[in-house]
C-alpha positions as CSV (number, residue, x, y, z in Angstrom):
1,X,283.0,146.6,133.4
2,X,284.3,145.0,136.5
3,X,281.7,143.5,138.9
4,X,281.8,145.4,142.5
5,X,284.3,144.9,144.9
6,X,282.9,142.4,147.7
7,X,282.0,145.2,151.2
8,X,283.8,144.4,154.3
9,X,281.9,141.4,156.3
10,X,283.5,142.4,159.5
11,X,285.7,144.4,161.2
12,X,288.8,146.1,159.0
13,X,291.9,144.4,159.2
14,X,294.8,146.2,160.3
15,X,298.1,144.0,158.4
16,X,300.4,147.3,158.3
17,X,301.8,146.9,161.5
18,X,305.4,147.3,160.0
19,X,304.4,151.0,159.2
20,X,303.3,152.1,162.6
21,X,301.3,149.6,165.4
22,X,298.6,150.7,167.4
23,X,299.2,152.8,170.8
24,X,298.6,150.5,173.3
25,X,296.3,151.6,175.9
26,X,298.9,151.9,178.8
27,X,301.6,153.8,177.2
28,X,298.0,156.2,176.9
29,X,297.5,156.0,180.5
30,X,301.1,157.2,181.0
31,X,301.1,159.7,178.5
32,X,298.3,161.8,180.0
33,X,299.7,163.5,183.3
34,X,302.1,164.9,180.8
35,X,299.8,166.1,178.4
36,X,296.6,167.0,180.7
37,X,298.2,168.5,183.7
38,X,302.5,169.1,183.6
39,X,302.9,170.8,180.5
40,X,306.6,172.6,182.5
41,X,310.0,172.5,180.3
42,X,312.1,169.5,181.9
43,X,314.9,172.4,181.7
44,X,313.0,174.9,184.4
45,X,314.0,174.7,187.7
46,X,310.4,174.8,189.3
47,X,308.9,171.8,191.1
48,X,306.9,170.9,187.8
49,X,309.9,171.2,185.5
50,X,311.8,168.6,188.3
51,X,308.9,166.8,188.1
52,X,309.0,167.0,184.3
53,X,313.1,166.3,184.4
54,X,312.4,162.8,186.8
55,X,310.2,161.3,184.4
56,X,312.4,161.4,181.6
57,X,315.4,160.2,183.9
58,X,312.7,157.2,184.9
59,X,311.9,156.7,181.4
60,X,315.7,156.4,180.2
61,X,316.0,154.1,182.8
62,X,313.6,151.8,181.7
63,X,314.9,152.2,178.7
64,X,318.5,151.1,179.5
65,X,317.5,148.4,181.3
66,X,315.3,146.8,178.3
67,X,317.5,147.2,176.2
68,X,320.9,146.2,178.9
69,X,322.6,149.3,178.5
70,X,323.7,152.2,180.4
71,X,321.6,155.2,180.9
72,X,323.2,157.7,179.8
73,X,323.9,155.8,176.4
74,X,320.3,156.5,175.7
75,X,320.0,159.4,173.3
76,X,316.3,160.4,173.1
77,X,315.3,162.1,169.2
78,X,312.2,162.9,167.7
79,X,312.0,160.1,165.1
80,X,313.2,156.5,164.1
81,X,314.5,158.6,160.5
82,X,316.3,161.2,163.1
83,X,318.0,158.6,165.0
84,X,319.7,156.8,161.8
85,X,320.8,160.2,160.5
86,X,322.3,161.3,163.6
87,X,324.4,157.6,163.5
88,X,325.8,158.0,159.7
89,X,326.0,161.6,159.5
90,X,327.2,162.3,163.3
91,X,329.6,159.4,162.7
92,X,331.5,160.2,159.4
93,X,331.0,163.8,160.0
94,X,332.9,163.4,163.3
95,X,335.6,160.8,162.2
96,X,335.7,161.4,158.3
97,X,336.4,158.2,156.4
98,X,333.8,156.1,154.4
99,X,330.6,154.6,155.3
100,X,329.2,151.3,154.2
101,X,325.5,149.3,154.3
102,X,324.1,147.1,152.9
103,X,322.1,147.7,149.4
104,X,318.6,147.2,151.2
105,X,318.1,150.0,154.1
106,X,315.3,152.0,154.8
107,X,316.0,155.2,153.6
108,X,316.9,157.2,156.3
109,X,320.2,155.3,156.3
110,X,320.4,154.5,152.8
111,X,319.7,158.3,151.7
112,X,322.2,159.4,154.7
113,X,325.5,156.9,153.3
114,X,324.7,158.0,149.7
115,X,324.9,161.9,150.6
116,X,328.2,161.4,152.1
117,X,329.5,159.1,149.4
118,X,329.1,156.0,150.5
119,X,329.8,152.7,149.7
120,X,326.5,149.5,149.1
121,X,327.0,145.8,149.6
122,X,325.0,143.7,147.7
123,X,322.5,141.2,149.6
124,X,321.2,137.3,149.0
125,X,317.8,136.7,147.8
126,X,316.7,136.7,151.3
127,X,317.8,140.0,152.1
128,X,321.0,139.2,153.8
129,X,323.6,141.1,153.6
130,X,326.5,139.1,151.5
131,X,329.3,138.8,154.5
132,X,331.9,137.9,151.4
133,X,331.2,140.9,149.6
134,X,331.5,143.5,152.6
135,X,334.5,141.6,153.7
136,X,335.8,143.2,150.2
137,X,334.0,146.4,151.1
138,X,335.7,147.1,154.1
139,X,339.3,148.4,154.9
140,X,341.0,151.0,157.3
141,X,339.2,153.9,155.1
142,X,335.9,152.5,156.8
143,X,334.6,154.6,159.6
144,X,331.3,153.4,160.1
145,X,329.2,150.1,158.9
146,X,325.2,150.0,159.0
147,X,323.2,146.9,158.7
148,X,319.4,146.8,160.0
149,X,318.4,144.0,162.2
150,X,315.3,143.0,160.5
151,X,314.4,144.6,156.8
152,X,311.1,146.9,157.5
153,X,310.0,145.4,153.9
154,X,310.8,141.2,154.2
155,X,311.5,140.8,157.7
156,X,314.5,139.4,157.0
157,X,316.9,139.0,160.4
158,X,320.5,140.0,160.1
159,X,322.9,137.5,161.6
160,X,324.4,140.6,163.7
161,X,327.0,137.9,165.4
162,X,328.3,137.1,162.2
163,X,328.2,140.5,161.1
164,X,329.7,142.0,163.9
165,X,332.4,139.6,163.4
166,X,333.6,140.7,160.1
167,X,333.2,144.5,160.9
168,X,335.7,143.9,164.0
169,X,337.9,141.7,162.0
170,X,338.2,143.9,158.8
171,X,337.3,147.2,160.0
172,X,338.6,147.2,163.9
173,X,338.2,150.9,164.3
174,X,334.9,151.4,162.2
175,X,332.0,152.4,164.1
176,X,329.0,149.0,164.1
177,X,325.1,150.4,163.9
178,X,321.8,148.6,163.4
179,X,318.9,150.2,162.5
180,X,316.8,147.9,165.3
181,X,313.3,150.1,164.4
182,X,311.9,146.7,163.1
183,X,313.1,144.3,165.2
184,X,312.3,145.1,169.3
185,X,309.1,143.3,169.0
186,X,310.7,139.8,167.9
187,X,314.1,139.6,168.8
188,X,316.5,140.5,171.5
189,X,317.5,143.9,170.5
190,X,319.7,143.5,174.3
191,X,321.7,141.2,172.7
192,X,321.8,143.1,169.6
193,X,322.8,145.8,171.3
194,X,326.6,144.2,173.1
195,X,327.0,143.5,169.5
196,X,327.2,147.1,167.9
197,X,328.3,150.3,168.9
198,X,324.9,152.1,168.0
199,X,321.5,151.3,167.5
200,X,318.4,153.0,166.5
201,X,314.5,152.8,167.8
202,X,311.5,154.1,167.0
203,X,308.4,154.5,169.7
204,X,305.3,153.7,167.0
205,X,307.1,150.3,166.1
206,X,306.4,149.1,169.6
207,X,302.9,150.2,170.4
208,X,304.4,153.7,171.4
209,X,303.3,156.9,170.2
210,X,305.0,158.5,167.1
211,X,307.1,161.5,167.1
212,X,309.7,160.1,169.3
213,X,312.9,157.5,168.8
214,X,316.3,157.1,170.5
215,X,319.9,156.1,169.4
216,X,321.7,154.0,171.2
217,X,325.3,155.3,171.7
218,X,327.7,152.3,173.1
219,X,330.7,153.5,175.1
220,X,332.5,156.8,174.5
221,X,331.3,157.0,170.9
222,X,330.7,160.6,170.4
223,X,328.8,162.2,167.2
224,X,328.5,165.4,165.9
225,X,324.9,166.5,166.6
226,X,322.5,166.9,163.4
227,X,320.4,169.7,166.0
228,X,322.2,172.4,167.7
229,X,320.3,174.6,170.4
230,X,319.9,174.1,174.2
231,X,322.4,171.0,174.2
232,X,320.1,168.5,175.9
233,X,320.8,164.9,175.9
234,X,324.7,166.2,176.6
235,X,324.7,168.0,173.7
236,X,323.9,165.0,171.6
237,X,320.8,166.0,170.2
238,X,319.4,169.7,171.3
239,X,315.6,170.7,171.6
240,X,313.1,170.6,174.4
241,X,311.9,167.5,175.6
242,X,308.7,165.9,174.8
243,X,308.1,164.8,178.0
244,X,305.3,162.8,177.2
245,X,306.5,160.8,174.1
246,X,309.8,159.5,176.2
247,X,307.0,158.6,179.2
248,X,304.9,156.4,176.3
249,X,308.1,155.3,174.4
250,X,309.6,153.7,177.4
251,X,306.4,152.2,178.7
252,X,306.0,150.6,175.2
253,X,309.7,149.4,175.4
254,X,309.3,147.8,178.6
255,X,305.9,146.2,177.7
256,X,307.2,144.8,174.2
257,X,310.0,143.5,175.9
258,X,308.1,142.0,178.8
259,X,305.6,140.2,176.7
260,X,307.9,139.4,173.5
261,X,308.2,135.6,174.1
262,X,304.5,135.2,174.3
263,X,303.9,138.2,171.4
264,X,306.4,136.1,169.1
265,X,304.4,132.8,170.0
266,X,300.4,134.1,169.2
267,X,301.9,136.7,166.4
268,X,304.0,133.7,164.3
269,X,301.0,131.2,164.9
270,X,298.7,133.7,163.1
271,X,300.8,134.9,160.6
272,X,301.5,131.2,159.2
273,X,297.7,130.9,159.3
274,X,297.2,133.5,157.3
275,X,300.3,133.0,154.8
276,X,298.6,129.1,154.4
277,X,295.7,130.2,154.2
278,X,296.8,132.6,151.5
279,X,298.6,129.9,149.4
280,X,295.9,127.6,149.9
281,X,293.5,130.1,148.0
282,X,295.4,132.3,145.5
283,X,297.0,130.7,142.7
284,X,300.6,132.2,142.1
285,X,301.1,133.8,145.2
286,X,304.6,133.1,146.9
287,X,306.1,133.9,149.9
288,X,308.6,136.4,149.3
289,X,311.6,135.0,152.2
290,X,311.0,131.7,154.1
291,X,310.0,132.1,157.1
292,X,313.2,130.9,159.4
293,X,314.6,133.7,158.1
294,X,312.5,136.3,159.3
295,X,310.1,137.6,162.3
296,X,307.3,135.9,163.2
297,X,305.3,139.3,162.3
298,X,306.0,139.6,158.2
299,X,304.2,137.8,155.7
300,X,305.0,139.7,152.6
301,X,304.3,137.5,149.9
302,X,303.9,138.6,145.9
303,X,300.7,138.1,143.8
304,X,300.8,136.8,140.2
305,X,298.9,138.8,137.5
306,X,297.6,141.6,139.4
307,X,299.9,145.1,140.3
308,X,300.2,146.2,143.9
309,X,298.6,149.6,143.1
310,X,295.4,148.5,142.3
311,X,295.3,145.2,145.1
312,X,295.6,147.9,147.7
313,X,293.0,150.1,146.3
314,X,290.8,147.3,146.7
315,X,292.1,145.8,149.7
316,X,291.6,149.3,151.1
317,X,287.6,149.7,149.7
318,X,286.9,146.0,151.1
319,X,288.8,146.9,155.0
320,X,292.1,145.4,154.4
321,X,294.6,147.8,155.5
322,X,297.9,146.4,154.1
323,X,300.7,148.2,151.9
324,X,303.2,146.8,149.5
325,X,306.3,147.9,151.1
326,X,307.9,150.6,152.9
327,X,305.9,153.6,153.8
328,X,306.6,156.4,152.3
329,X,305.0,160.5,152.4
330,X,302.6,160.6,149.5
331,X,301.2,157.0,150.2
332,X,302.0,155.7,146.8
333,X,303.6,152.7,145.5
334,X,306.7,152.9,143.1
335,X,309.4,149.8,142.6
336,X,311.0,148.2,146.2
337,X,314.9,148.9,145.7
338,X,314.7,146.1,148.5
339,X,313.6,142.9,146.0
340,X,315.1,144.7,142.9
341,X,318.9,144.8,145.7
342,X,316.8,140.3,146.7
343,X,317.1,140.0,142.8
344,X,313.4,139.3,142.4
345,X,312.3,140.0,138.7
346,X,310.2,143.2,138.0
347,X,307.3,140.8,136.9
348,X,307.1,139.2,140.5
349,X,307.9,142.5,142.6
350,X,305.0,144.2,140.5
351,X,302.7,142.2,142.7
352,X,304.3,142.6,146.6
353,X,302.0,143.4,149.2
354,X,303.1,143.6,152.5
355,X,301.0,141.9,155.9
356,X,302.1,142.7,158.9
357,X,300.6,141.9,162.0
358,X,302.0,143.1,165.8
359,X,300.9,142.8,169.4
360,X,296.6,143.5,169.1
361,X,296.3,141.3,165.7
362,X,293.6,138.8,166.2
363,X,292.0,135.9,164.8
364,X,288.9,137.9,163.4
365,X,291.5,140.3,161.6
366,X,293.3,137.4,160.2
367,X,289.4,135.8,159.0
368,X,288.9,139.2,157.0
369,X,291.9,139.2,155.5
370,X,291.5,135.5,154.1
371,X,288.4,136.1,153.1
372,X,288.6,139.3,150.9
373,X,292.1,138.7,149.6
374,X,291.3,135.7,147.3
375,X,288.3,137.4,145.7
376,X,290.3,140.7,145.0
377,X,293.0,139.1,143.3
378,X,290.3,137.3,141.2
379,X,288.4,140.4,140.4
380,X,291.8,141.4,139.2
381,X,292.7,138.9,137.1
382,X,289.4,138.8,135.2
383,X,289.2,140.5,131.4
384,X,287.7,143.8,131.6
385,X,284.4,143.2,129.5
386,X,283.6,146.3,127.2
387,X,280.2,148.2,128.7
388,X,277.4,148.2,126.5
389,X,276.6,151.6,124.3
């Protein structure tokens, strides 16, 4: 039988930052007086439901001027997932013609191009999208083109200038988005945003609280909603507001985007410590995309000899809390369509496992991690020895 797994010698290490990062603790603070005492509908007309109604103005503010754009380009939703449906789907539904992305999406896009027939372009083995290849994909049937800015799985960042080029040269009247739900954190998602005509956030991938995104809606692009009701947000996306979520989404915004230089700076430091460390100590691990090529958060590698399934069981028992790609609603692991679309071999993919730190990793989490990983894998790779009868 296989010898114990080592117990955690510390605190647990939280590496799944990609999936959802910790609240921080003043996006709390300004959460409460909407969830302890103003509980009124921001449609009311009572002095609580103005009171209600000014915070989320405030809020869309803050988030229009983090992100450089107007307010009323800011399309509160309930979810990161809502906010890329409501870009394809409003989009082609609206304007009819195809839509195209690239082969390596998260799935609320991916899912959302196939269902209305879409078109993939094929990536590089570092997750870019191949700019030759959609320059073939696209023509004047092309209504709407969506690339993510940084792969949820890799890390990889898009080259949106470059991108954004072709779209406008090829496909003039196609509509640009970018899933940005991975990338606020790291890069400037303000420049990002003059470079595309929509773009997509998520509140729990910026120390915000889950349950509420926004879509970013450049211009006079107009959508067909995906919720019908009350018509809030100008009839862009009906449903009462949660008041509270767009108070902590905002304040996460702002904060991530205030502290993002520095964040970038401690984050990237640890994460090479820990991918080094990594390498240093596990024989056939890799690094799965160098690291110019993505943000300074990711350090999805892949594990010789041992299958992701069973590292994250352990890594789980022993306090590493890590996945081995994109999360998903039963919590199990099944083949990345993102390194099958990088070309990686099922051999190598069979061993992913995903690290991903954000803005409260620390040097103790980092410790644990390089202490109980190497000893997992070798558990792992040991022969099972036949128990005695």
């Amino acid at each position: 039988m296989r010898e114990p797994i080592i117990e955690p010698n510390g605190a647990p290490a939280y590496v799944d930052h990609a999936a959802s990062t910790p609240m921080r603790p003043e996006v709390f603070e300004a959460m409460v007086p909407f969830l302890r005492a103003n509980m009124a509908n921001p449609t009311g007309s009572h002095t609580p439901a103005r009171e209600a109604r000014r915070a989320i103005d405030e809020a869309r503010d803050v988030v229009a001027e983090a992100l450089g754009v107007l307010p009323g380009e800011v399309v509160f939703v309930g979810t990161g997932t809502e906010a890329d449906n409501l870009a394809v789907l409003g989009v082609v539904r609206r304007r009819g013609g195809v839509a195209v992305c690239s082969a390596v999406e998260h799935h609320a896009v991916l899912h959302s191009v196939e269902h209305v027939g879409g078109r993939t372009v094929a990536v590089d083995r570092y997750g870019r999208i191949d700019l030759d290849r959609l320059a073939s994909a696209l023509d004047d049937s092309v209504s709407l083109v969506s690339v993510m800015a940084v792969n949820n799985e890799v890390g990889t960042i898009t080259p949106m200038a470059e991108l954004a080029e072709v779209v406008r040269r090829l496909a003039p009247g196609a509509v640009l988005h970018t899933d940005a739900i991975q990338a606020h954190s790291w890069v400037d998602t303000a420049a990002t945003a003059h470079l595309v005509d929509a773009m997509s956030l998520s509140g729990h991938k910026v120390g915000g609280p889950k349950g509420i995104g926004a879509l970013i809606l450049r211009g006079a692009l107009v959508v067909e909603p995906l919720v019908f009701g009350g018509g809030q947000e100008r009839d862009r996306r009906s449903g009462t507001h949660d008041v509270a979520g767009i108070v902590g989404f905002a304040e996460a915004l702002r904060l991530s985007t205030m502290e993002r230089a520095d964040t970038v700076a401690r984050v990237g430091a640890l994460r090479d410590r820990l991918v080094d460390g990594l390498r240093a100590t596990v024989p056939g691990l890799s690094e799965t995309v160098p690291r110019d090529f993505k943000v300074a958060a990711n350090a999805h590698v892949c594990v010789d000899g041992v299958e992701s399934e069973a590292l994250l069981f352990l890594l789980d028992r022993a306090g590493v809390y890590a996945s081995a790609g994109s999360s998903c609603s039963s919590g199990a692991v099944s083949g990345s369509h993102v390194l099958e679309g990088m070309g990686l071999a099922p051999s190598v993919a069979a061993g992913a496992l995903r690290l991903t730190l954000g803005w409260s990793s620390t040097q103790a989490e980092v410790d644990h991690v390089l202490a109980v990983v190497p000893e997992v894998v070798s558990q792992l790779r040991r022969p099972v020895t036949a128990g005695r009868r």
